[in-house]
mmCIF file of the C-alpha atoms, coordinates in Angstrom:
data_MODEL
# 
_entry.id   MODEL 
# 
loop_
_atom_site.group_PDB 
_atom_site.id 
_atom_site.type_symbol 
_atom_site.label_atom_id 
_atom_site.label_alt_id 
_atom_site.label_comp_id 
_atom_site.label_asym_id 
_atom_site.label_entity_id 
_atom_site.label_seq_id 
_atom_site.pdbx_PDB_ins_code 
_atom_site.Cartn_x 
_atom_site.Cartn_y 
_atom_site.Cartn_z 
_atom_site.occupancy 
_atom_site.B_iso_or_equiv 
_atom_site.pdbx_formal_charge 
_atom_site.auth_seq_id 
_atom_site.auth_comp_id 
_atom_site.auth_asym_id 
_atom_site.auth_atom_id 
_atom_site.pdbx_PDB_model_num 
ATOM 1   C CA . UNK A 1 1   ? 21.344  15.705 -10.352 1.00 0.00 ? 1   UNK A CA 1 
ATOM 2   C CA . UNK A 1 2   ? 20.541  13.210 -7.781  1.00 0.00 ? 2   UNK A CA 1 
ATOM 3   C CA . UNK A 1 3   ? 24.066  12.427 -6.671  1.00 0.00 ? 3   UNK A CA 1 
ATOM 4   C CA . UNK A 1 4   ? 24.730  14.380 -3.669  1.00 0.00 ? 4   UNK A CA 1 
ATOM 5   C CA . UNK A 1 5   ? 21.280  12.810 -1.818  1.00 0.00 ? 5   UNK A CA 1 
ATOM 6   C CA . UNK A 1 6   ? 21.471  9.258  -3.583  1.00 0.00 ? 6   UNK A CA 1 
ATOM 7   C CA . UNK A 1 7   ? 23.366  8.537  -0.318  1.00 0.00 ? 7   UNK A CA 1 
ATOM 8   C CA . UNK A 1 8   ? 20.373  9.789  1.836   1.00 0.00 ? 8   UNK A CA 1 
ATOM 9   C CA . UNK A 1 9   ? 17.806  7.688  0.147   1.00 0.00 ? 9   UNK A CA 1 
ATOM 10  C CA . UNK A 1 10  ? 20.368  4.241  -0.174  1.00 0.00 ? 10  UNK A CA 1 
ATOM 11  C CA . UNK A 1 11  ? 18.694  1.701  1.466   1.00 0.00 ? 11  UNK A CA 1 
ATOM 12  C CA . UNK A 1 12  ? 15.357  3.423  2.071   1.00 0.00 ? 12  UNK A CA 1 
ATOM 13  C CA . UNK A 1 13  ? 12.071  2.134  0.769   1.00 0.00 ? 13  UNK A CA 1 
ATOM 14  C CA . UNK A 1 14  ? 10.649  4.391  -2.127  1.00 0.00 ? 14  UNK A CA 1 
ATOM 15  C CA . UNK A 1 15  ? 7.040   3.284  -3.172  1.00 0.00 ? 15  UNK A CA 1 
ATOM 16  C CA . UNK A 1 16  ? 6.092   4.155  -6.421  1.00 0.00 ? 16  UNK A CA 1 
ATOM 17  C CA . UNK A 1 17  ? 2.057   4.826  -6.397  1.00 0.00 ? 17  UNK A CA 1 
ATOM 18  C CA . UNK A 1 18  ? 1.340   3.895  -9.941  1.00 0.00 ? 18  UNK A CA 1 
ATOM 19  C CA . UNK A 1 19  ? 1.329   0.681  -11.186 1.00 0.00 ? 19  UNK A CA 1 
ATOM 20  C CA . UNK A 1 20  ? 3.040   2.747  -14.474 1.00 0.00 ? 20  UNK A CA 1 
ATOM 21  C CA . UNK A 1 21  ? 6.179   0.549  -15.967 1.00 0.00 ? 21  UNK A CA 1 
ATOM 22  C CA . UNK A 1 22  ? 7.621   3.284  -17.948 1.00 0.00 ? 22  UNK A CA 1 
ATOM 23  C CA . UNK A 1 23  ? 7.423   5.679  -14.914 1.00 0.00 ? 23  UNK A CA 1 
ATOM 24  C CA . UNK A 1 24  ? 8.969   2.830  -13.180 1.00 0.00 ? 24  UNK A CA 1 
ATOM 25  C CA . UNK A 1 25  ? 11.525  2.532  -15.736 1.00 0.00 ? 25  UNK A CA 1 
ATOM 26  C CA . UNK A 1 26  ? 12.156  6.407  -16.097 1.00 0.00 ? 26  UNK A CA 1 
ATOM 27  C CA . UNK A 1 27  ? 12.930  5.964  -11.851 1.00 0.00 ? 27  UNK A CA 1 
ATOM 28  C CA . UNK A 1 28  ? 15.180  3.136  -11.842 1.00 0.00 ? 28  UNK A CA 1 
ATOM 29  C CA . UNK A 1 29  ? 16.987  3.433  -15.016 1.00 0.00 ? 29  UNK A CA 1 
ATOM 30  C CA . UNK A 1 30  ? 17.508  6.893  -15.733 1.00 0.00 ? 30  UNK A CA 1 
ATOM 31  C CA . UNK A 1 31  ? 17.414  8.402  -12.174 1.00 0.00 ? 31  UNK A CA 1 
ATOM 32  C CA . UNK A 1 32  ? 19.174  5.257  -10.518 1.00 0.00 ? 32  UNK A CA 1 
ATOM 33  C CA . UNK A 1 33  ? 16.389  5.047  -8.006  1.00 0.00 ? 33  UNK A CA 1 
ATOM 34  C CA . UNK A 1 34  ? 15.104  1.525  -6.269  1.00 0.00 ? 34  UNK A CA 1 
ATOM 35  C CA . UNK A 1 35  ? 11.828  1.605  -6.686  1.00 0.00 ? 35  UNK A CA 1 
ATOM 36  C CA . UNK A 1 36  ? 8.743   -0.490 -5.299  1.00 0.00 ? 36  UNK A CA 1 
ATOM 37  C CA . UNK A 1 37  ? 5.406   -0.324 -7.255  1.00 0.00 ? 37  UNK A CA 1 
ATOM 38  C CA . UNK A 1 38  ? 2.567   -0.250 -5.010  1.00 0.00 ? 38  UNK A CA 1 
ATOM 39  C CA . UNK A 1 39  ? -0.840  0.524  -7.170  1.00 0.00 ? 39  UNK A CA 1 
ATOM 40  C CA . UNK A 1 40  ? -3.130  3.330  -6.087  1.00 0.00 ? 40  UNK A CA 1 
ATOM 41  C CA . UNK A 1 41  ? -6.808  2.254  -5.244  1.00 0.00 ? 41  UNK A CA 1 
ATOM 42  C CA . UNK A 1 42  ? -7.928  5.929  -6.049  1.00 0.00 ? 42  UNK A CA 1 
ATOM 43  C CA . UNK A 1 43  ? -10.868 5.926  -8.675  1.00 0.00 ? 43  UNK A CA 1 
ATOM 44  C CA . UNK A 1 44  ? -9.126  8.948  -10.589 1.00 0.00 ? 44  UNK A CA 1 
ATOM 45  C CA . UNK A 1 45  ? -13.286 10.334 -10.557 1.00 0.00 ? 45  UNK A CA 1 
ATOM 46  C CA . UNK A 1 46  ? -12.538 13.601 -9.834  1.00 0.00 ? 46  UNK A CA 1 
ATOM 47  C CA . UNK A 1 47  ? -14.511 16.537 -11.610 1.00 0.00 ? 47  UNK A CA 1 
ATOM 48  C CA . UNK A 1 48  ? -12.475 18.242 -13.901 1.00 0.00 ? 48  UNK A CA 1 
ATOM 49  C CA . UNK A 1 49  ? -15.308 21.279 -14.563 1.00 0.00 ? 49  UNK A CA 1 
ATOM 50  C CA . UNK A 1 50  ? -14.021 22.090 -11.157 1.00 0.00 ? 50  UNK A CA 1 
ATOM 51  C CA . UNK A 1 51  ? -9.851  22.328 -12.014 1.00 0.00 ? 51  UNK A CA 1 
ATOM 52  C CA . UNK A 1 52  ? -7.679  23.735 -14.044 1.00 0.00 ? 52  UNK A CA 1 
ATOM 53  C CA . UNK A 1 53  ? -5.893  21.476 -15.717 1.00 0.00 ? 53  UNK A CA 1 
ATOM 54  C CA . UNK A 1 54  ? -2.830  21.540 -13.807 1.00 0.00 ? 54  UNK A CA 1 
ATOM 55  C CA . UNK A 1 55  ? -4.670  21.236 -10.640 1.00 0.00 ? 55  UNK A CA 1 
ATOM 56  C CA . UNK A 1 56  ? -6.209  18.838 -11.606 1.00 0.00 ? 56  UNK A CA 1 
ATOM 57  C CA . UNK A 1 57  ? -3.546  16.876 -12.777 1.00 0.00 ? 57  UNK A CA 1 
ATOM 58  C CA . UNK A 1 58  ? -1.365  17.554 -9.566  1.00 0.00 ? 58  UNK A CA 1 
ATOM 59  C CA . UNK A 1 59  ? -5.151  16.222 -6.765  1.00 0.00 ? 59  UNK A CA 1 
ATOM 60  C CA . UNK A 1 60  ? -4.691  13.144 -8.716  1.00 0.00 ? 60  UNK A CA 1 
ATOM 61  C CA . UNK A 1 61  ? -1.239  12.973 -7.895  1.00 0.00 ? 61  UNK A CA 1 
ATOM 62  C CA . UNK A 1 62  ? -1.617  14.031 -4.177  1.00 0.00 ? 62  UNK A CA 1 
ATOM 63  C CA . UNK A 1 63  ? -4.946  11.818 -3.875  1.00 0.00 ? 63  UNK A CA 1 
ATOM 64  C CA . UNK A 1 64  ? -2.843  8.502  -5.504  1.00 0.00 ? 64  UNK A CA 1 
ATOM 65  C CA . UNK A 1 65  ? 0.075   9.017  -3.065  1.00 0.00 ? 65  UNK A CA 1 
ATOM 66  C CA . UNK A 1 66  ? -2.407  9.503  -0.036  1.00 0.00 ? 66  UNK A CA 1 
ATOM 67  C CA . UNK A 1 67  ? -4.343  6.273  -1.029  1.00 0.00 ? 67  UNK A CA 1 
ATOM 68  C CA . UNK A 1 68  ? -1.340  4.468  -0.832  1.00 0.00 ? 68  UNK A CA 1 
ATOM 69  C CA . UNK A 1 69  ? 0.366   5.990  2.337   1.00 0.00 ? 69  UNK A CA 1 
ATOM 70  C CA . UNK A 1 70  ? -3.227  5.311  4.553   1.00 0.00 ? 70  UNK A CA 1 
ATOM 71  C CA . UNK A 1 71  ? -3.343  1.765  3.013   1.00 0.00 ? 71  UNK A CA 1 
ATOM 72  C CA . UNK A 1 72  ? 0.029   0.409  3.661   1.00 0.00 ? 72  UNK A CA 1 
ATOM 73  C CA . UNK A 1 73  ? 0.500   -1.087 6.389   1.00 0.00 ? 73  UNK A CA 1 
ATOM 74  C CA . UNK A 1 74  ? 4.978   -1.937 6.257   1.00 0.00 ? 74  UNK A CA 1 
ATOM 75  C CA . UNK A 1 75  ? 7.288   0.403  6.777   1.00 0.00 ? 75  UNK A CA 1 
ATOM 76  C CA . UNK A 1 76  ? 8.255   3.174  4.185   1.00 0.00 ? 76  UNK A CA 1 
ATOM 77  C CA . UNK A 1 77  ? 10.298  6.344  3.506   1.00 0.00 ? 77  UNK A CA 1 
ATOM 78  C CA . UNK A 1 78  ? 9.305   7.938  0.614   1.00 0.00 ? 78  UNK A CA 1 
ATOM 79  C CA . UNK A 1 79  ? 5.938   7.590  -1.615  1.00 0.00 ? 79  UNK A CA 1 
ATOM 80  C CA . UNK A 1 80  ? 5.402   9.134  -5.182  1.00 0.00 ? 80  UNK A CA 1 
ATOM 81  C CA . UNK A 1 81  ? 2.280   9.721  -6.305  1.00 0.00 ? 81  UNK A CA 1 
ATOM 82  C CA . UNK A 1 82  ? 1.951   11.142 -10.309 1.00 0.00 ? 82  UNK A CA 1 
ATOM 83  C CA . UNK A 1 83  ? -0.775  11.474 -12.990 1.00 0.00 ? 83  UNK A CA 1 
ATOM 84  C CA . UNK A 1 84  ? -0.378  12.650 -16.018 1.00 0.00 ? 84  UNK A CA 1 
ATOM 85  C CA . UNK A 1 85  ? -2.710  13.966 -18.799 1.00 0.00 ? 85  UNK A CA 1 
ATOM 86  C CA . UNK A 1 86  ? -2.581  15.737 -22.584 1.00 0.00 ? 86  UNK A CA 1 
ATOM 87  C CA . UNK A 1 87  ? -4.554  19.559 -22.591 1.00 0.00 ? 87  UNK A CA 1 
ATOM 88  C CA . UNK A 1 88  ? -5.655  21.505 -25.832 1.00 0.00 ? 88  UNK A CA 1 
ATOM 89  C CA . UNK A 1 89  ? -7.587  24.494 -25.577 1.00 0.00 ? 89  UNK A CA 1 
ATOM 90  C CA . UNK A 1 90  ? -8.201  23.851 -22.052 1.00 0.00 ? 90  UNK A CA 1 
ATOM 91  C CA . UNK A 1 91  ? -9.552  20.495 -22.359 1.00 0.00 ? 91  UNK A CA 1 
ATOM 92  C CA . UNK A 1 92  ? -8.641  17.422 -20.292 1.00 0.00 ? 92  UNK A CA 1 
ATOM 93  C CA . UNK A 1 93  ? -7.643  14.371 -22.322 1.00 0.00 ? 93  UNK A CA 1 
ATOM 94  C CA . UNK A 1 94  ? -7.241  11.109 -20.677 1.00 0.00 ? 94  UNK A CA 1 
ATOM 95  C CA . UNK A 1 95  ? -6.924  7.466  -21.795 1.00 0.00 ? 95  UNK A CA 1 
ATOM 96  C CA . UNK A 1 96  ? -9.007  6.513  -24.622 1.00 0.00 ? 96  UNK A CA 1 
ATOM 97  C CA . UNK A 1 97  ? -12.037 4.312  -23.606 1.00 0.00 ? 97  UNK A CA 1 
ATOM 98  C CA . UNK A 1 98  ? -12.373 2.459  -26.522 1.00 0.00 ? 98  UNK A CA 1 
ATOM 99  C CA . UNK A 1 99  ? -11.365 2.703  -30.615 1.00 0.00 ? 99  UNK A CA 1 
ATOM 100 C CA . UNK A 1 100 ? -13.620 5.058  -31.051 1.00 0.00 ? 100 UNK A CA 1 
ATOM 101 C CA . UNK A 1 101 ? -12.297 7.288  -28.547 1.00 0.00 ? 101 UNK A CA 1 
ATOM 102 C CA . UNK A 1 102 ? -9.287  6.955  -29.310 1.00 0.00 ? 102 UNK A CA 1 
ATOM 103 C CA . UNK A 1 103 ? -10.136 7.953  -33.157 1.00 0.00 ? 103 UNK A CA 1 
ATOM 104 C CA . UNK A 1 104 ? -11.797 10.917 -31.653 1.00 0.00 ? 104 UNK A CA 1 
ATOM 105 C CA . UNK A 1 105 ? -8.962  12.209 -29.460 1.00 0.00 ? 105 UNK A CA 1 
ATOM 106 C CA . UNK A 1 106 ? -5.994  11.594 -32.464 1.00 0.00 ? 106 UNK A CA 1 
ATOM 107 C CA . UNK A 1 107 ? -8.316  13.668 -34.681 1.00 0.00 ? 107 UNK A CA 1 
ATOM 108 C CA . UNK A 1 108 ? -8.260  16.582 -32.746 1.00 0.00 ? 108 UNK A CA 1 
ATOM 109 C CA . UNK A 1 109 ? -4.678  16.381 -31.627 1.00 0.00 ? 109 UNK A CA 1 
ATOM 110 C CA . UNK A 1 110 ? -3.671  16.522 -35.529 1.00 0.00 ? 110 UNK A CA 1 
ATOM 111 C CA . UNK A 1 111 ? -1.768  19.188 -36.574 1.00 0.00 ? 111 UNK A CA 1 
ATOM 112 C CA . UNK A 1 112 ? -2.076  20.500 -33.604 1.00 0.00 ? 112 UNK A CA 1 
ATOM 113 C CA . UNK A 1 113 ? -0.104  21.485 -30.262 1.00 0.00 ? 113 UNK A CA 1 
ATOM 114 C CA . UNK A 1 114 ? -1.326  20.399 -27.255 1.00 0.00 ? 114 UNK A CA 1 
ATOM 115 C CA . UNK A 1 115 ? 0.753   20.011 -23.980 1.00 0.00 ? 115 UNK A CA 1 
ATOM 116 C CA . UNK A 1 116 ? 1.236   16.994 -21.036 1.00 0.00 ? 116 UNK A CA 1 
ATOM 117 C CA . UNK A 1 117 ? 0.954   17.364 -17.745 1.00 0.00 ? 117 UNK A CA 1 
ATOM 118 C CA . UNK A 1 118 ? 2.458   15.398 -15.393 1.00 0.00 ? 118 UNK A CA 1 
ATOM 119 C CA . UNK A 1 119 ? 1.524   15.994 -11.897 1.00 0.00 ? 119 UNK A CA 1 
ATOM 120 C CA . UNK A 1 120 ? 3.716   14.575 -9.097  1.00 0.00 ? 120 UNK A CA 1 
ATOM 121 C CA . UNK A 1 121 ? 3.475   14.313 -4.984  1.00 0.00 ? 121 UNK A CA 1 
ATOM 122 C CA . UNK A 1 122 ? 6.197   13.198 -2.420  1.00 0.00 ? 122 UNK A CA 1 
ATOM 123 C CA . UNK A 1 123 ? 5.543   12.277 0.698   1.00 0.00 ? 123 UNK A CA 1 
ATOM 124 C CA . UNK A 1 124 ? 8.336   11.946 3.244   1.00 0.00 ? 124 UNK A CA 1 
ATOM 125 C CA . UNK A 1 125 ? 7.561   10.114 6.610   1.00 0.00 ? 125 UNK A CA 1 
ATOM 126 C CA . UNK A 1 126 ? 9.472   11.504 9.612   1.00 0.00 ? 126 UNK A CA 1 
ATOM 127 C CA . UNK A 1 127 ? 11.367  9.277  11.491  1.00 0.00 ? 127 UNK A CA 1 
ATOM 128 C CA . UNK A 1 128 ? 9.845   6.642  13.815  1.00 0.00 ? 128 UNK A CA 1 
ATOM 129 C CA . UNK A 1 129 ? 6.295   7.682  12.774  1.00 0.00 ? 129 UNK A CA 1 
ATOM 130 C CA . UNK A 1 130 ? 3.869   4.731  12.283  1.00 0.00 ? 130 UNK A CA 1 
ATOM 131 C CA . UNK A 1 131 ? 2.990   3.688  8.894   1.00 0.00 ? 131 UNK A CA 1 
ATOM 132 C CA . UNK A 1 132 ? -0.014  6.008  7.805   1.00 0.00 ? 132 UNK A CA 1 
ATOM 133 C CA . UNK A 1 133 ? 0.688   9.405  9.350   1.00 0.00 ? 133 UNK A CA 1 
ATOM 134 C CA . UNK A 1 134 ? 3.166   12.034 10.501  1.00 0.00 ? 134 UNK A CA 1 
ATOM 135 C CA . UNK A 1 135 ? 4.542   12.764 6.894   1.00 0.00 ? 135 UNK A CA 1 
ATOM 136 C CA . UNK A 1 136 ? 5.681   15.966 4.622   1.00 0.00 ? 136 UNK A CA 1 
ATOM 137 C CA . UNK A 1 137 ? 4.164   16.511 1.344   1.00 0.00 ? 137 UNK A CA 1 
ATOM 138 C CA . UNK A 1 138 ? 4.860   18.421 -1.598  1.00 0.00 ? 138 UNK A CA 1 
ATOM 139 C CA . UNK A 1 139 ? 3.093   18.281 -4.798  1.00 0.00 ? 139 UNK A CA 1 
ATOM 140 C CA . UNK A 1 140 ? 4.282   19.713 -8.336  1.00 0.00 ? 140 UNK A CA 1 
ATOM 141 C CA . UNK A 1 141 ? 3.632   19.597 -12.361 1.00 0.00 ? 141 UNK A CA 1 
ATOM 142 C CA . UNK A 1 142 ? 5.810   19.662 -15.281 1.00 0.00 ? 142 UNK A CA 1 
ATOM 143 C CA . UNK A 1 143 ? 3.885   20.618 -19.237 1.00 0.00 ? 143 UNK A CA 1 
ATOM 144 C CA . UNK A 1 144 ? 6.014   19.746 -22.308 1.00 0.00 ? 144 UNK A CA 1 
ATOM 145 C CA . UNK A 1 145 ? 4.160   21.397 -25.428 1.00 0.00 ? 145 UNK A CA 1 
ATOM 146 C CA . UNK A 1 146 ? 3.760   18.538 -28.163 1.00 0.00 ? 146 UNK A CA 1 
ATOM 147 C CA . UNK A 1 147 ? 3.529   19.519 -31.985 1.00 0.00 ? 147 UNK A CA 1 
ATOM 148 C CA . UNK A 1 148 ? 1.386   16.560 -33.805 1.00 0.00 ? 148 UNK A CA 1 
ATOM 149 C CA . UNK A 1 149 ? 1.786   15.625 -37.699 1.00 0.00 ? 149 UNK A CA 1 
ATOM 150 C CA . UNK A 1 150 ? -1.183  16.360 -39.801 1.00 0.00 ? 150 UNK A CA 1 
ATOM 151 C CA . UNK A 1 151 ? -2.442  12.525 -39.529 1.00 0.00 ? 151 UNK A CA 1 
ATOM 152 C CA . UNK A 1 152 ? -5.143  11.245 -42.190 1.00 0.00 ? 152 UNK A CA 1 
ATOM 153 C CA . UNK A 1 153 ? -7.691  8.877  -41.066 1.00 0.00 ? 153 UNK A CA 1 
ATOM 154 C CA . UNK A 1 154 ? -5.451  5.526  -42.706 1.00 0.00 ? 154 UNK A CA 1 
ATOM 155 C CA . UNK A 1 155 ? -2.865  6.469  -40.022 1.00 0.00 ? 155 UNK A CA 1 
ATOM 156 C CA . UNK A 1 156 ? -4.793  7.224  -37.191 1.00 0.00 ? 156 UNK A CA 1 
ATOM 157 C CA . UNK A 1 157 ? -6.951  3.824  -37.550 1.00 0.00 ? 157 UNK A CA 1 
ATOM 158 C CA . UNK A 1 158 ? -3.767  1.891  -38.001 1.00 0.00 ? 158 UNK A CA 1 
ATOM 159 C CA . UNK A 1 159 ? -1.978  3.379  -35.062 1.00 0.00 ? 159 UNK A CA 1 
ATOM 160 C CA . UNK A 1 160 ? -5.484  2.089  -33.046 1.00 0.00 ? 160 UNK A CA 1 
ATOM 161 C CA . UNK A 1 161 ? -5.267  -0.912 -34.954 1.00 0.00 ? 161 UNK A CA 1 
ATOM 162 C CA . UNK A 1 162 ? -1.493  -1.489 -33.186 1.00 0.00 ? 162 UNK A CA 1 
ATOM 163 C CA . UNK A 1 163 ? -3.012  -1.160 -29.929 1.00 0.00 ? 163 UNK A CA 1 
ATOM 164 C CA . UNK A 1 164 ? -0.491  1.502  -28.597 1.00 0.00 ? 164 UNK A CA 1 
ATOM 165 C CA . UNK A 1 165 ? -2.983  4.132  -27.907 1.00 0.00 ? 165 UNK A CA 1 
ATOM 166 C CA . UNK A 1 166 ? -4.798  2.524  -25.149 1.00 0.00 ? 166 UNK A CA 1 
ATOM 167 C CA . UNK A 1 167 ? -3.217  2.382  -22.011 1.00 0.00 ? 167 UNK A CA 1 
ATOM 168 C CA . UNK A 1 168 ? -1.896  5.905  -22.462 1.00 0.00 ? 168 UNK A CA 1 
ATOM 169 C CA . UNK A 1 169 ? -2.865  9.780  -21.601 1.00 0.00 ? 169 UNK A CA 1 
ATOM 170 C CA . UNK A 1 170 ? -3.602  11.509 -25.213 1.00 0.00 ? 170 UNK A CA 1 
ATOM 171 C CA . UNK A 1 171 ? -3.988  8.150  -26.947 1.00 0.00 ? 171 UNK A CA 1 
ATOM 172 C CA . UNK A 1 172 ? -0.504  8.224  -28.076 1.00 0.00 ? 172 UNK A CA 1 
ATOM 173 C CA . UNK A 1 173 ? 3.104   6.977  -26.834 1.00 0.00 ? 173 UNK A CA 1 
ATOM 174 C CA . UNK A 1 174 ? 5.889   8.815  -28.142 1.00 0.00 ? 174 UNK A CA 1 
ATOM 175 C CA . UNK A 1 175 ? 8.307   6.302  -26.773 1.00 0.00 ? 175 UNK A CA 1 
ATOM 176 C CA . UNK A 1 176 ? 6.376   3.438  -28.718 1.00 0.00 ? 176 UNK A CA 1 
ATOM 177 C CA . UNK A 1 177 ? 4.879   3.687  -32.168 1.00 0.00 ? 177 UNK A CA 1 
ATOM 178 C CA . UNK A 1 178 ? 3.495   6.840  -31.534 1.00 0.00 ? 178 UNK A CA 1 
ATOM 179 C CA . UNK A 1 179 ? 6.436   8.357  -31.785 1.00 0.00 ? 179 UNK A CA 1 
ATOM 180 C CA . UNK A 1 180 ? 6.380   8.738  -35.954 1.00 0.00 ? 180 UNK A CA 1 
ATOM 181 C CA . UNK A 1 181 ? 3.019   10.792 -34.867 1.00 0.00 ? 181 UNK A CA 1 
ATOM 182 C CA . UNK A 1 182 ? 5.126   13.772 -33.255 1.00 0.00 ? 182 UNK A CA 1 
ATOM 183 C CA . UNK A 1 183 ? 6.592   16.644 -35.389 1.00 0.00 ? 183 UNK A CA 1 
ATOM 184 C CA . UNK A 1 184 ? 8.393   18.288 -32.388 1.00 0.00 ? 184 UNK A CA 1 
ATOM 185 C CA . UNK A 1 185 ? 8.406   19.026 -28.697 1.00 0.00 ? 185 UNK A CA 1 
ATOM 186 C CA . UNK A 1 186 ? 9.085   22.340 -26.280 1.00 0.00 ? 186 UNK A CA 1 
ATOM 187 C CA . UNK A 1 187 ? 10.450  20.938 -22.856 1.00 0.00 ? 187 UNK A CA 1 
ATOM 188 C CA . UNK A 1 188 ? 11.142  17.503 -21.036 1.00 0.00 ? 188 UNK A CA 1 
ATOM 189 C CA . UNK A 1 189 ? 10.995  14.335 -23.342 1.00 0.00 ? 189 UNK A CA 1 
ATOM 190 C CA . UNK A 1 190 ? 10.466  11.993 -20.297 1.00 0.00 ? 190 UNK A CA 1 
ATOM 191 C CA . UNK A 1 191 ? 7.840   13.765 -19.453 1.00 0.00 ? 191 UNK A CA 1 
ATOM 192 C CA . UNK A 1 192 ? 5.642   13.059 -22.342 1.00 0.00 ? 192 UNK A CA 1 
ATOM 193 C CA . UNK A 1 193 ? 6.426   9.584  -21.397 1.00 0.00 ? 193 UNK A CA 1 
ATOM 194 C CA . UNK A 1 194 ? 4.764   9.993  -18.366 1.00 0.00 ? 194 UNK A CA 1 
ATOM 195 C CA . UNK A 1 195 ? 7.279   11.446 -15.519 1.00 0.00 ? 195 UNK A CA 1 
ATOM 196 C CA . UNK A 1 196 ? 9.372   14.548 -15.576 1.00 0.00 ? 196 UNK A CA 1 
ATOM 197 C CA . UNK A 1 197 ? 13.143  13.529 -14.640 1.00 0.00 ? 197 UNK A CA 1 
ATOM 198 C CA . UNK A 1 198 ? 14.745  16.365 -14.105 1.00 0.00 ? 198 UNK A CA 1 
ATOM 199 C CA . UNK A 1 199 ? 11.624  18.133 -12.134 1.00 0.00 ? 199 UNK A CA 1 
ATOM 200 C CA . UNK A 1 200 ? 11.656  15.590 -10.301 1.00 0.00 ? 200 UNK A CA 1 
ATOM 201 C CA . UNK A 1 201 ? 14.908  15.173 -9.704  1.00 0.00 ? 201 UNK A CA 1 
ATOM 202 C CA . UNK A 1 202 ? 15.290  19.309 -8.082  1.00 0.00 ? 202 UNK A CA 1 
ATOM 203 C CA . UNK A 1 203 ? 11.892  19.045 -6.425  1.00 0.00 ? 203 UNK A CA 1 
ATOM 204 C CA . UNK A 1 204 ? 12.931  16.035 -4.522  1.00 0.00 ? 204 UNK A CA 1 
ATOM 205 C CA . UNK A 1 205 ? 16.926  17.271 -3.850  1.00 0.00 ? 205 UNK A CA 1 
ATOM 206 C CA . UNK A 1 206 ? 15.000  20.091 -2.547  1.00 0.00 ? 206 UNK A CA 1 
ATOM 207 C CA . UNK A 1 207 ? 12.074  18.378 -0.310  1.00 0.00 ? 207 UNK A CA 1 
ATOM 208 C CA . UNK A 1 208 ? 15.046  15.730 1.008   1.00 0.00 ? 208 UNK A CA 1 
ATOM 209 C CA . UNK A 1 209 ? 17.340  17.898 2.060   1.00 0.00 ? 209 UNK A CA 1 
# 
């Protein structure tokens, strides 16, 4: 998808605004991208009583990639900025605080379908511009409905147990051990990991071009 630009972005700085590795991973391996990770100072403190989840999900995108292109002070092409969160019933969830929380957010999620959101913002600096300013932006989302097993309380407190739930949107990662927790899934696999390849990959043929 990304071959007839690959050429256009070949030896131009692409900043990653996430200190994410699997998004990382998702960028370099399967969309053959080099990719510099440059973590977003934003405070992700936004209120969501005032968003829909999928605007919400895409300001914390925009917000992460702005932090980052205002910060840095070298030179740069290309920043993505990207968030992503689990919804059910129009309720945000994030990652789990602590055990408890995480016990809390599994529970619901069982037997259930719930979808992730993955918001995502480019930002393209024109040519010559200084560091900071003069730059394009375009901001999109991706949802991937998830169908969870019906999970008793033995299997959701030794999936905490593991550890796996806490670094992660939903308390669950279906490319780790979370993944015996999912029945099935409508849409993009990747982005349930936490970045939406292909999306991506036509939203940024499109914004390059």
């Amino acid at each position: 998808m990304l071959g007839p630009i690959r050429q256009l972005l070949e030896n131009k700085k692409i900043i990653l605004a996430s200190g994410s590795s699997r998004r990382k991973e998702i960028l370099e391996k399967n969309l053959g991208l080099k990719i510099q990770i440059v973590p977003s100072n934003f405070p992700e403190n936004l209120d969501k009583t005032k968003f829909t989840p999928a605007n919400y999900v895409v300001e914390n995108s925009r917000l992460k990639a702005l932090d980052v292109a205002q910060n840095l002070k070298e030179d740069w092409h290309l920043i993505i900025g990207s968030d992503t969160i689990v919804e059910m019933d129009n309720k945000i969830y994030e990652k789990p605080l602590d055990k408890e929380d995480a016990y809390r957010i599994l529970k619901s999620l069982s037997d259930n379908t719930h979808r992730v959101l993955t918001g995502v913002t480019l930002l393209k600096r024109e040519i010559d511009s200084a560091p900071g300013s003069d730059f394009k932006i375009h901001s999109f989302y991706e949802q991937t409905s998830v169908n969870f097993a019906n999970l008793d309380d033995n299997v959701i407190n030794s999936y905490i147990e593991s550890g796996d739930p806490f670094d992660k949107a939903g308390g669950y990662g279906i490319q780790s051990l979370g993944a015996s927790l999912v029945k099935s899934i409508n849409g993009d696999f990747f982005n349930v990991q936490g970045f939406p390849a292909h999306k991506f990959s036509v939203e940024l043929k499109k914004f390059i071009q």
